[in-house]
C-alpha positions in Angstrom: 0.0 0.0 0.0 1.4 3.3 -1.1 0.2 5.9 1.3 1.0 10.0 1.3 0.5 12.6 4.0 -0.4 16.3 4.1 -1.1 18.4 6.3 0.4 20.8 8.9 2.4 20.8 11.8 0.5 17.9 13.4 1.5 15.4 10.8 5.0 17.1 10.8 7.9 15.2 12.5 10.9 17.8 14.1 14.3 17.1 12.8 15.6 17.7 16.2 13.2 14.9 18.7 14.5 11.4 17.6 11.4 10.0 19.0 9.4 8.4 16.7 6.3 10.2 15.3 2.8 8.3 13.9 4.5 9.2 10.7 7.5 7.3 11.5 5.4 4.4 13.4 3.2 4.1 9.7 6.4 4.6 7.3 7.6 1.6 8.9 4.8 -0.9 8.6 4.3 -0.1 4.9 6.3 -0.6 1.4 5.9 3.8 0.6 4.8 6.2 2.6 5.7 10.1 1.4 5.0 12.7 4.0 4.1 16.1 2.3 3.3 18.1 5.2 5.1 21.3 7.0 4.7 23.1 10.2 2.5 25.9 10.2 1.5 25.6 6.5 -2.2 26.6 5.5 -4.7 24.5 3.4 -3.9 26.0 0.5 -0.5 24.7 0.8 -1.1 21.2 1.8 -3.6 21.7 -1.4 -1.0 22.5 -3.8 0.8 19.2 -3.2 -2.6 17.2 -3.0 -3.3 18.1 -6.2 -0.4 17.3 -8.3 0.7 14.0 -6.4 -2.6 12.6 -4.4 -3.6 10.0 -7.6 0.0 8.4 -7.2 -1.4 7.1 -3.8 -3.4 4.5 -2.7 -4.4 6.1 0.2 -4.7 9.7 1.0 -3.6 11.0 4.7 -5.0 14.7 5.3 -4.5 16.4 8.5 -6.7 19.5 8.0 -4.9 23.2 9.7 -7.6 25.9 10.4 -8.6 28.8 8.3 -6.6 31.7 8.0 -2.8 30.6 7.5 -1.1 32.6 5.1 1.9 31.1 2.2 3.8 33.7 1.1 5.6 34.0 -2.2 8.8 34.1 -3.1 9.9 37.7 -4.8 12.5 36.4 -7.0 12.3 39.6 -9.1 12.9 41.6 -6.6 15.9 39.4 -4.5 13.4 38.8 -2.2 13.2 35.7 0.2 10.6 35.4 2.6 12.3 33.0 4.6 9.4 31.9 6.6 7.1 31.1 3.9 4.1 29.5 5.8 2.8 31.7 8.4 0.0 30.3 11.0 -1.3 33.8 12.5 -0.3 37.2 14.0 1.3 35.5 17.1 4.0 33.7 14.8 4.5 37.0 12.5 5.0 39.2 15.8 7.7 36.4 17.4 9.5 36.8 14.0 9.3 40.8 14.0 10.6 40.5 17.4 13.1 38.2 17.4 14.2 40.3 14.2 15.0 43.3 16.0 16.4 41.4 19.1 19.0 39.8 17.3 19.5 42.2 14.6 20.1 45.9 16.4 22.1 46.4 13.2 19.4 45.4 10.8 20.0 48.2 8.6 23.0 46.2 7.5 21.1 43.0 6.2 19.7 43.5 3.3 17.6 40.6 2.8 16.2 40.7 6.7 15.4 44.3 6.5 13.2 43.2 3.7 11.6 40.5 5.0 11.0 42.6 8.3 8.8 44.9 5.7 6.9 41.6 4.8 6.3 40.7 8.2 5.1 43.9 9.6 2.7 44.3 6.7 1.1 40.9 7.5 1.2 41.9 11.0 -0.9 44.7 10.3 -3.0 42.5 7.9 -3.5 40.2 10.6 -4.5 43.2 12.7 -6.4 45.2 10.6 -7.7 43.5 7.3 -8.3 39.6 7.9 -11.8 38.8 7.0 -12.7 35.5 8.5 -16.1 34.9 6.6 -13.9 35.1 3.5 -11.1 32.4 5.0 -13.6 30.3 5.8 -15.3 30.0 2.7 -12.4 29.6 0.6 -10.9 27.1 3.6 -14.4 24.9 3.2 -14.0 24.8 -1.0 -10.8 23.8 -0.6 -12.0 20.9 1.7 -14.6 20.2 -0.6 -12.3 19.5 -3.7 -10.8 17.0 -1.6 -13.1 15.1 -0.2 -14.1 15.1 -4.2 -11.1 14.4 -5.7 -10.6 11.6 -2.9 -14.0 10.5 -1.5 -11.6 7.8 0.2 -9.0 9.8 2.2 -8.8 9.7 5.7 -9.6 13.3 7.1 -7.9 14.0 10.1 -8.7 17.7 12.0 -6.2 19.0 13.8 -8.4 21.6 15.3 -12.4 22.3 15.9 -11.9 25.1 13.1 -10.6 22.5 10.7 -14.2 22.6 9.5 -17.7 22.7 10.2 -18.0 19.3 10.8 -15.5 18.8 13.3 -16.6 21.3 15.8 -18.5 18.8 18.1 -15.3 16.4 17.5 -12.4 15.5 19.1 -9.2 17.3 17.1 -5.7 16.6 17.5 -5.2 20.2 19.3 -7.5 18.2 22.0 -4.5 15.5 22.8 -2.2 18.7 22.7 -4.1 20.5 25.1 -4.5 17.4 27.3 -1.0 17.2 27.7 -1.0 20.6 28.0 -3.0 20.6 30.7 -1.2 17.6 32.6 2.1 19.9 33.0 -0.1 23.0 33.5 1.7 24.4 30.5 -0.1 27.6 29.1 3.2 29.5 27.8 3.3 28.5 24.3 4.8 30.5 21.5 3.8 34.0 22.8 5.5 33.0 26.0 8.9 32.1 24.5 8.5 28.4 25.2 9.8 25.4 22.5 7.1 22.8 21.4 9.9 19.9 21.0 7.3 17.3 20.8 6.6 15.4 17.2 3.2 16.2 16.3 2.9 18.0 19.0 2.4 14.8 21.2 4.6 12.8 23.3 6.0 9.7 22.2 3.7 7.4 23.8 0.8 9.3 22.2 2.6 9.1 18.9 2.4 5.6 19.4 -1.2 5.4 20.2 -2.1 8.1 17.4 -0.2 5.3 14.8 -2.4 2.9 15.6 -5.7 4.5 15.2 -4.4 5.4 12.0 -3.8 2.1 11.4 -7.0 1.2 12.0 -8.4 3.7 10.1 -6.2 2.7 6.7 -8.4 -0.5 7.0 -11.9 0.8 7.0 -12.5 1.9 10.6 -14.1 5.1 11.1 -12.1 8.0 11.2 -12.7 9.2 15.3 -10.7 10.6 18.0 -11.7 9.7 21.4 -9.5 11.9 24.0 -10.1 9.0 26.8 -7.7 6.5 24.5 -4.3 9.0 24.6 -2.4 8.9 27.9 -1.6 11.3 30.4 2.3 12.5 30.2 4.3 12.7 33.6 5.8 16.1 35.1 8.7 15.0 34.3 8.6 14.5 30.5 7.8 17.9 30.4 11.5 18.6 30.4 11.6 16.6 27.7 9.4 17.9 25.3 8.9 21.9 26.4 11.4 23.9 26.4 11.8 28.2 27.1 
């Protein structure tokens, strides 16, 4: 069975945690598996991918972000480089404005930073001031639509209650997140300066559990999270996986 993954930070593995993710645990039980999803990306990115590759693939993985996430483009014409290219939400774009200047009291000298520091504070203030969620929402939910058309068979994973109308009575994976969360009474997150070091945002036992519902789900079960099945981490992996 050939098998291919989008989606966003949830179906993401970091380069950095050697602990296996549900992506690793599935790679390993069958002959292809090609994982085509990045942190932070929006639909539309995950889309873009989907599109070209998805009819390779006997089965489709889609871990569905939340409206609102914006790509940006490259500006080759103009020398530009983004550097960050998938941005989640104001929060994100005002860490990298910040971090920026921290780091950078010179900025005047780098060229290519002072320019992306233009392209971050504009979608700052397009985050602030001009982000109409009626209109990220509709074009969000056609984008869903195309592919549950294109793929009536792929296995439609939310990673939050936004994901879609349809999960909002559902369990997402932000719900194992937060019950982790919760279990090291860990409210910091990025705004706080604190390091999300787990893969998929889970700890490795939950990674584990996560792999096999999707196993089950690969052969026909239906596609539902139930929150009582992931465990409870202790205080002390906390260490482990948060960092600030």
């Amino acid at each position: 069975m050939d098998i291919a993954i989008f989606g966003d930070s949830f179906a993401c593995s970091r380069k950095f945690n050697l602990q296996p993710s549900w992506i690793d645990i599935i790679s390993d039980k069958y002959n292809k598996v090609v994982n085509y999803a990045m942190g932070g990306s929006s639909l539309y990115y995950s889309m873009n991918f989907f599109e070209k590759h998805h009819f390779h693939y006997d089965r489709i993985i889609f871990v569905v972000t939340c409206p609102g996430r914006m790509m940006l483009p490259p500006w080759p014409s103009l020398g530009i480089e983004p550097g960050h290219r998938n941005i989640p939400g104001l929060p994100h774009t005002e860490m990298l404005i910040k971090h920026a200047l921290e780091e950078y009291p010179d900025i005047e000298n780098h060229t290519q930073l002072k320019h992306r520091l233009v392209i971050w504070q504009a979608l700052a203030d397009y985050f602030k001031y001009v982000q109409f969620d009626d209109f990220d929402n509709y074009i969000h939910n056609l984008m869903f639509d195309r592919i549950t058309q294109l793929r009536p068979d792929a296995i439609v994973i939310p990673s939050f209650k936004t994901s879609h109308s349809s999960f909002k009575d559902k369990t997402s994976m932000c719900d194992i997140q937060k019950k982790e969360d919760h279990a090291w009474n860990f409210l910091g997150g990025i705004i706080a300066g604190a390091k999300d070091f787990r893969n998929c945002h889970m700890t490795s036992k939950n990674n584990e559990i996560f792999a096999g519902k999707v196993e089950e789900w690969l052969h026909g079960a239906p596609v539902d999270i139930n929150l009582d099945d992931f465990a409870i981490p202790t205080i002390e992996e906390k260490d482990y996986y948060i960092k600030s």
